[in-house]
C-alpha positions in Angstrom: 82.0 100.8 70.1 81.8 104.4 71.4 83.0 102.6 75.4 86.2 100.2 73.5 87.3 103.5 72.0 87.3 105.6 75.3 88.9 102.3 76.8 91.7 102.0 74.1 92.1 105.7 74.7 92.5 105.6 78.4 95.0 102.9 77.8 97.4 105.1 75.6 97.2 107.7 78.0 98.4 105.8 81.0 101.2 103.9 79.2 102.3 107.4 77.8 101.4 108.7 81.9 103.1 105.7 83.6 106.6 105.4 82.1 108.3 108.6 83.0 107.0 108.3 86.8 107.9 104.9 88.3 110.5 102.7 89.1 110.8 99.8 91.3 109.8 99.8 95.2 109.9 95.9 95.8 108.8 93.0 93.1 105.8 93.4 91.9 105.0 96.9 92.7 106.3 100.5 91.0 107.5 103.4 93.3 106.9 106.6 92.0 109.5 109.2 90.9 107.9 112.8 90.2 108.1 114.0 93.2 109.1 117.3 95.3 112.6 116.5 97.3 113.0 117.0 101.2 115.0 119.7 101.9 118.7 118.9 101.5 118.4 115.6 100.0 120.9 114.4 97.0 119.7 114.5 93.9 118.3 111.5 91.6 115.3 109.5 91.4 112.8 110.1 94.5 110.8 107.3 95.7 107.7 106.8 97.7 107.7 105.2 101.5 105.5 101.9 100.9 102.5 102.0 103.2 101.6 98.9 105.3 98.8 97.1 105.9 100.1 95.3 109.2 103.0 96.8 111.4 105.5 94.0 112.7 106.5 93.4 116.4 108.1 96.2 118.0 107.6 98.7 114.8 106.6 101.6 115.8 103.6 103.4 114.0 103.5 105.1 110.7 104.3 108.8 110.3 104.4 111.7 107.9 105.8 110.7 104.7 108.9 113.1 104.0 107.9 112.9 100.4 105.3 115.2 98.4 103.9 114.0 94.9 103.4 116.7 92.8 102.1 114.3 89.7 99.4 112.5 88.9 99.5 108.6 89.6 98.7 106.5 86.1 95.2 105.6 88.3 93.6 108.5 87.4 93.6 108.4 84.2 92.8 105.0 83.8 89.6 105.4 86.1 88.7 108.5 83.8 88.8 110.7 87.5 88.5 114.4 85.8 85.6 112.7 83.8 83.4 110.7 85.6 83.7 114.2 88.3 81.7 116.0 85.8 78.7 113.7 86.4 79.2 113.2 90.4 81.4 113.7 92.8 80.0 111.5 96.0 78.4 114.5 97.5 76.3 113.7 100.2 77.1 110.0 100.8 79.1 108.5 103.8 81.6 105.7 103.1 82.2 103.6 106.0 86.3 102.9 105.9 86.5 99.6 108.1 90.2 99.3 108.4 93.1 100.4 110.8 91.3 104.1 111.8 91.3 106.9 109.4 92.9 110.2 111.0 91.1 113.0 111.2 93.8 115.7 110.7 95.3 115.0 107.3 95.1 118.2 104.9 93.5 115.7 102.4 90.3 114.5 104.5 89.9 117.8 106.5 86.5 118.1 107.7 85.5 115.3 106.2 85.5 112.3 108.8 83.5 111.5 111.6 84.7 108.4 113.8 82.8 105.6 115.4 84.8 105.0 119.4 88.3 105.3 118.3 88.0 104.8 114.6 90.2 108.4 114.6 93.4 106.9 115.9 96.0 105.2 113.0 98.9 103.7 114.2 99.3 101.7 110.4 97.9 104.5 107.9 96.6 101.9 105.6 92.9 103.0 106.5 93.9 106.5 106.1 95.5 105.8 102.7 92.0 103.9 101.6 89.9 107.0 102.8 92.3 109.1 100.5 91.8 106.8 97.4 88.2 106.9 98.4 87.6 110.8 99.3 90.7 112.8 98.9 90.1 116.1 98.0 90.4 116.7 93.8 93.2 119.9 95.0 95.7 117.3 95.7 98.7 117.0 93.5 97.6 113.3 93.0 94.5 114.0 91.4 92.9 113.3 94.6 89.6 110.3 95.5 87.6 109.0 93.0 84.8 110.7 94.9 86.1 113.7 96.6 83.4 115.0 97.9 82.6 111.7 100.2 82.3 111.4 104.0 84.8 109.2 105.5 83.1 107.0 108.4 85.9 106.0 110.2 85.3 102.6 112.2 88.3 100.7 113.4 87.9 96.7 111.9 91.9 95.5 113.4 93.8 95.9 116.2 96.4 98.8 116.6 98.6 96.6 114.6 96.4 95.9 111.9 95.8 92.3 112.3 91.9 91.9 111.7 89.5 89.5 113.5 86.0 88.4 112.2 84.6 89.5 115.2 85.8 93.1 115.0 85.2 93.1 111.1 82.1 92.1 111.9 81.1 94.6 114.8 82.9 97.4 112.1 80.1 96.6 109.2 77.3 96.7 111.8 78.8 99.8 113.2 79.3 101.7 110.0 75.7 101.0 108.9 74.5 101.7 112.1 76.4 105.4 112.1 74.5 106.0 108.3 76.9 104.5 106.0 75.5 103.9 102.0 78.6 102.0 101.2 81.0 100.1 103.2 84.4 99.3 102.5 86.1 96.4 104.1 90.1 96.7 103.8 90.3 92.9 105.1 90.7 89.7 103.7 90.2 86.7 106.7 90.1 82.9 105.9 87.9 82.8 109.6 84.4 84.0 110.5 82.2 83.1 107.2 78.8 82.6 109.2 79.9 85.8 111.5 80.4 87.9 108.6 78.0 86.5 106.9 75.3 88.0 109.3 76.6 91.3 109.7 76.7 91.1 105.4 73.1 90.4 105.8 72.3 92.9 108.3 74.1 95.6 106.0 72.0 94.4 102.9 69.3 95.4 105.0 69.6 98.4 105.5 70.3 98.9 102.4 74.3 99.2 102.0 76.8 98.2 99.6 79.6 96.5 100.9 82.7 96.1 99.0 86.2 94.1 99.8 89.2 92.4 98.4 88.8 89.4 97.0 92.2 88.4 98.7 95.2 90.1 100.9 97.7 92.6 99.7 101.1 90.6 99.3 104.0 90.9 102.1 107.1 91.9 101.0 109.6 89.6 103.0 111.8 90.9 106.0 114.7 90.7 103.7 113.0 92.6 101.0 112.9 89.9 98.4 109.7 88.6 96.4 106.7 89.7 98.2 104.8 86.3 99.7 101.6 84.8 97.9 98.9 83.1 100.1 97.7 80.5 97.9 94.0 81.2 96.4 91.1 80.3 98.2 87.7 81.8 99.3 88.4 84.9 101.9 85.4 86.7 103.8 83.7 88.9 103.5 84.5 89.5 100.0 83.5 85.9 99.3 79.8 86.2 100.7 77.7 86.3 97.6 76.6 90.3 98.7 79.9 91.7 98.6 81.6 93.5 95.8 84.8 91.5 95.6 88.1 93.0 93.6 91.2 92.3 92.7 94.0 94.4 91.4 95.4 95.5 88.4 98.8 97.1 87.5 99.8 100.3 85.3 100.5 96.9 82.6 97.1 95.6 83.0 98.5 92.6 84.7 98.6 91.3 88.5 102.0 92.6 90.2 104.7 89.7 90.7 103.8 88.1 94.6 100.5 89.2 94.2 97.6 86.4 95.7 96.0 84.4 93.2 92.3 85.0 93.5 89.9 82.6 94.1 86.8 84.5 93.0 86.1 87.9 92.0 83.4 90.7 90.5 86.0 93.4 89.0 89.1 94.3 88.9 90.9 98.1 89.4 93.8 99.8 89.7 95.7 98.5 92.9 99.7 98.7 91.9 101.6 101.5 91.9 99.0 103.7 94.1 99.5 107.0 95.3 97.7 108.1 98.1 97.8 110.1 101.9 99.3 108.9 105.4 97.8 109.2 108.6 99.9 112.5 109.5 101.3 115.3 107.6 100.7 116.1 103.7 103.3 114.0 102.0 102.4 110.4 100.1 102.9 106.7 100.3 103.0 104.0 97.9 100.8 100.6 98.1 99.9 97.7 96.1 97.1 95.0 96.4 93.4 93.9 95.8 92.6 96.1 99.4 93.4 99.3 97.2 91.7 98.3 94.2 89.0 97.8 96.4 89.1 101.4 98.0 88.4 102.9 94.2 85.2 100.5 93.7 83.5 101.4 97.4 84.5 105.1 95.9 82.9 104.6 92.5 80.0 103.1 94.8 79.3 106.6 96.3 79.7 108.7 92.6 76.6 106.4 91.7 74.6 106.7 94.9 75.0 110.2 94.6 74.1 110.5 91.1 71.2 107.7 91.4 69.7 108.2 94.8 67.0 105.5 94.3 68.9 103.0 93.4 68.8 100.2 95.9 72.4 98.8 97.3 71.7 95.6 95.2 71.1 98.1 92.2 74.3 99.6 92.6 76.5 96.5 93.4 75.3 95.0 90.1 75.6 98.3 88.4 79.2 98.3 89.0 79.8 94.8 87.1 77.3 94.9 84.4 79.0 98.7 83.2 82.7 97.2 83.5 84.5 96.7 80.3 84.7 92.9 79.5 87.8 91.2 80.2 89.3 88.2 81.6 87.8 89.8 84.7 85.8 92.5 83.7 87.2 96.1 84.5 86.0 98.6 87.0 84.5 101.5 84.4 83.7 104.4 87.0 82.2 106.6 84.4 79.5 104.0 82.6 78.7 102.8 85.9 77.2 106.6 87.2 75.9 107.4 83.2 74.4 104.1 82.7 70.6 104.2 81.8 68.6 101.8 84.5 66.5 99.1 83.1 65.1 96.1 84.3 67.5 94.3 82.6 70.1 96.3 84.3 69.3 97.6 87.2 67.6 94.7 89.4 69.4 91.4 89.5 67.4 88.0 90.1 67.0 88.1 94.2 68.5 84.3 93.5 71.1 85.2 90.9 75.1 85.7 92.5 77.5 88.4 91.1 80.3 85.9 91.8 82.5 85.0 89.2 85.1 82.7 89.4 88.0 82.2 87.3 86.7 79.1 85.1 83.9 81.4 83.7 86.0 84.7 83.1 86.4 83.6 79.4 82.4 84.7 78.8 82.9 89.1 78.7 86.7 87.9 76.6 83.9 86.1 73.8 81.6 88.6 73.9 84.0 91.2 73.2 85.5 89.0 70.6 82.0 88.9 68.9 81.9 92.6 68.8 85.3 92.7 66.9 84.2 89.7 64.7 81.2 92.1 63.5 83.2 95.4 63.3 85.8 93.2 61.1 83.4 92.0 58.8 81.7 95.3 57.8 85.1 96.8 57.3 86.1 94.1 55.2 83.2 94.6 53.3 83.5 98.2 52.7 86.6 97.6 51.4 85.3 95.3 49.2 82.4 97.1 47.9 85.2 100.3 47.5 87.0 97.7 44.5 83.8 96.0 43.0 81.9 98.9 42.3 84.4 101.4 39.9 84.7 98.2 37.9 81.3 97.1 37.9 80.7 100.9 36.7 83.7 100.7 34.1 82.2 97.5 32.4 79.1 99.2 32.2 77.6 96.1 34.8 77.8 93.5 32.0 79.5 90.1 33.0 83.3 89.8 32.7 84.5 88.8 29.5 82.1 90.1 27.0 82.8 92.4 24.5 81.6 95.6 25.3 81.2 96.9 21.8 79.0 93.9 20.6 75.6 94.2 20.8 72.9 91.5 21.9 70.8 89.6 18.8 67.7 91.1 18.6 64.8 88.2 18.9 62.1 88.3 16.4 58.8 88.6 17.2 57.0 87.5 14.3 54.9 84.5 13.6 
C-alpha cells in the first residue's frame, strides 16, 4: 500500500509539474517552455531544439543548443530523482554509452568520461544527450542523471551519422565490457544481426554486465514536419535477446506519444517523451522523445543499484529492475524500490531458464494483481464502515434482536418437579 501511495503521489506532482512547462514540438512529443531566453530574442513561449538520433544527407552536425532550461523536466519527479539520490548515487560504476560518441567537454559530464578509439567525437548528440539522462551532474537546472555520480564509457556503436550496424553494435558491447563497464546501454534498435548480437549479449553476461536497450526506435518526425513515422512492431535486437533489459516509453500522460513504434516485447517502461537533457557542445538543452531515452534512465537506475548492492550479480540486477516496478499494463520503471528492495531468493535470483520477456498478450497479469490489492483494500473499508453503523445500534438495543420490546422481560422457567 505504502509503494501505490508514493506512486499516486508522484503522479499528482508531475501533472501539477508538467502543465505549466510544455507545449508542442512535433506530434507526439512536448517541447518545453521554462526556459532562460538568448540574448535579444522576442518575447513568448521558448522552446527546446529537438535532438536527433540520425542526421540526414548533407546535415551538418549538431551544436550548442542556444537555449538554457532553468526548470525541472516532469521526469524527475516521476522517477522520484531527489529520492532515490538519498540511497545512491551510481558512485563508482562505469556505464558504457554505446551510441553516437559522448563528448567529453560538456559542463554536465566534465571529468567524467573516458572514451574507447573515438567514442569522444559526436557529430549527432544523441549519445551525449543519453550520457546526460544517465550521469548528468544533480547541479544542473534540470535536475540532472538519475545517477550523477556515474562514469560515462563512451564507445561509438553508429557511423558519424548515426546509422548503426550489428557489427559495430556488436564490437561497442564487447568493447564497453572489455574497458570495465557494469552496465551497458545500447541506444539502438536494428531489425539485423540477432545471432551477432546475440554473442556479444552472451559475452557481456559473462562478465557479468547488464545490458539495457529499447525495445524499438525513437519515431522520425517527417521532412515536412508532420506525424512523426511508426515502424510497425516486431522483434528488434539486442533489446529482444532474452538478457537484455528492454524499454519502452512513457509520456508526462502515462501514455505512448502519437507516431511512437508499437512494441513488440518489453520488460519496463519509463519516462521517454518530453525529455530534457545536454548536447554534445556548450551548456544549453535539447528535447527528445522515444523508447532509446526511456532506456537511458533504466541503464542509469542500473548503476544506483550496482552501487548500492555491489554483490549483486548482472542477472540479479536486471531482474531487480522488473520485479520492483509498479504493475501496470507494462510494469513501470520504480528507481527507488529497485535500489531499497530487500534480496531474497525469491527476488533476487531468477530461474537460469526463466526469460524476463514480456510481451504484450501477457501485460494484463501486474493490471490483476494490482486489481486484487484494491479488491481487498475495498472490502475492509466497506466493512469498517459497516461495523461504524451496526455497532451504536446494536449498543442502543441493548444487543437484543430487532423488534422486541425492550421493557418486557423474558418468562422465567421453573425448575421444579
Amino acid at each position: 500500500m505504502r509503494r501505490v501511495l508514493r506512486r499516486l503521489r508522484a503522479v499528482a506532482s508531475v501533472a501539477a509539474a508538467t502543465a505549466p512547462l510544455f507545449v508542442s514540438a512535433f506530434p507526439g512529443a512536448a517541447a518545453a517552455t521554462a526556459y532562460e531566453r538568448p540574448p535579444g530574442a522576442a518575447p513568448g513561449p521558448v522552446g527546446l531544439p529537438v535532438i536527433p538520433s540520425v542526421l540526414g544527407s548533407g546535415r551538418s552536425c549538431t551544436g550548442a543548443s542556444p537555449t538554457a532550461a532553468h526548470a525541472q523536466p516532469w521526469t524527475v519527479s516521476a522517477l522520484g530523482a531527489s529520492r532515490v539520490r538519498e540511497l545512491s548515487d551510481g558512485a563508482g560504476v562505469t556505464v558504457g554509452v554505446v551510441d553516437t560518441g559522448v563528448a567529453t567537454n560538456v559542463p554536465a559530464l566534465a571529468g567524467r568520461v573516458t572514451a574507447v578509439a573515438d567514442g569522444d567525437q559526436d557529430c549527432v548528440g544523441h549519445g551525449s544527450f543519453v550520457a546526460g539522462l544517465i550521469a548528468g551532474r544533480a547541479e544542473d537546472a534540470t535536475g540532472g542523471g538519475i545517477a550523477p555520480q556515474a562514469r560515462i564509457l563512451a564507445v561509438r556503436g553508429t557511423g558519424k551519422n548515426g546509422v548503426a550496424s550489428p557489427g559495430a553494435v556488436a564490437a561497442g558491447i564487447r568493447a564497453a565490457v572489455d574497458h570495465g563497464a557494469r552496465v551497458v546501454y545500447v541506444g539502438a534498435a536494428l531489425t539485423e544481426g540477432r545471432a551477432e548480437l546475440t554473442a556479444a549479449v552472451a559475452y557481456a553476461t559473462r562478465k557479468n554486465a547488464v545490458v539495457v536497450a529499447p525495445a524499438a526506435p525513437d519515431a522520425v518526425p517527417t521532412s515536412a514536419g508532420g506525424t512523426p513515422s511508426a515502424p510497425p512492431a516486431r522483434p528488434y535486437f539486442p533489446a529482444f535477446i532474452p538478457q537484455v533489459v528492454a524499454v519502452e516509453d512513457f509520456g508526462p500522460d502515462g501514455s505512448r506519444p502519437q507516431g511512437a513504434p508499437n512494441v513488440f516485447a518489453a520488460d519496463l517502461a519509463a519516462p521517454g517523451d518530453a525529455v530534457v537533457s545536454i548536447g554534445p557542445k556548450g551548456a544549453g538543452n535539447y528535447i527528445g522523445s522515444g523508447s532509446s531515452l526511456a532506456a537511458a534512465f533504466v541503464a542509469g537506475t542500473a548503476a544506483l543499484v550496482r552501487a548500492y548492492q555491489p554483490r549483486l550479480t548482472a542477472a540479479e540486477v536486471a531482474n531487480r529492475l522488473v520485479t520492483s516496478a509498479y504493475p501496470d499494463a507494462r510494469p513501470l520503471l520504480d528507481p527507488y524500490a529497485a535500489v531499497a528492495a530487500v534480496s531474497s531468493p525469491a527476488t533476487a535470483r531468477p530461474t537460469p531458464s526463466a526469460s524476463m520477456r514480456m510481451p504484450a498478450h501477457t501485460a494484463h497479469v501486474p493490471r490483476t494483481r494490482a486489481l486484487i490489492v484494491a479488491s481487498i483494500g475495498g472490502g475492509i473499508v466497506a466493512l469498517v464502515a459497516g461495523a461504524a453503523v451496526i455497532i451504536p445500534l446494536g449498543r442502543a438495543r441493548g444487543w437484543r434482536p430487532a423488534g422486541g420490546d425492550p421493557r418486557r422481560e423474558l418468562p422465567k422457567v421453573s425448575t421444579s418437579a
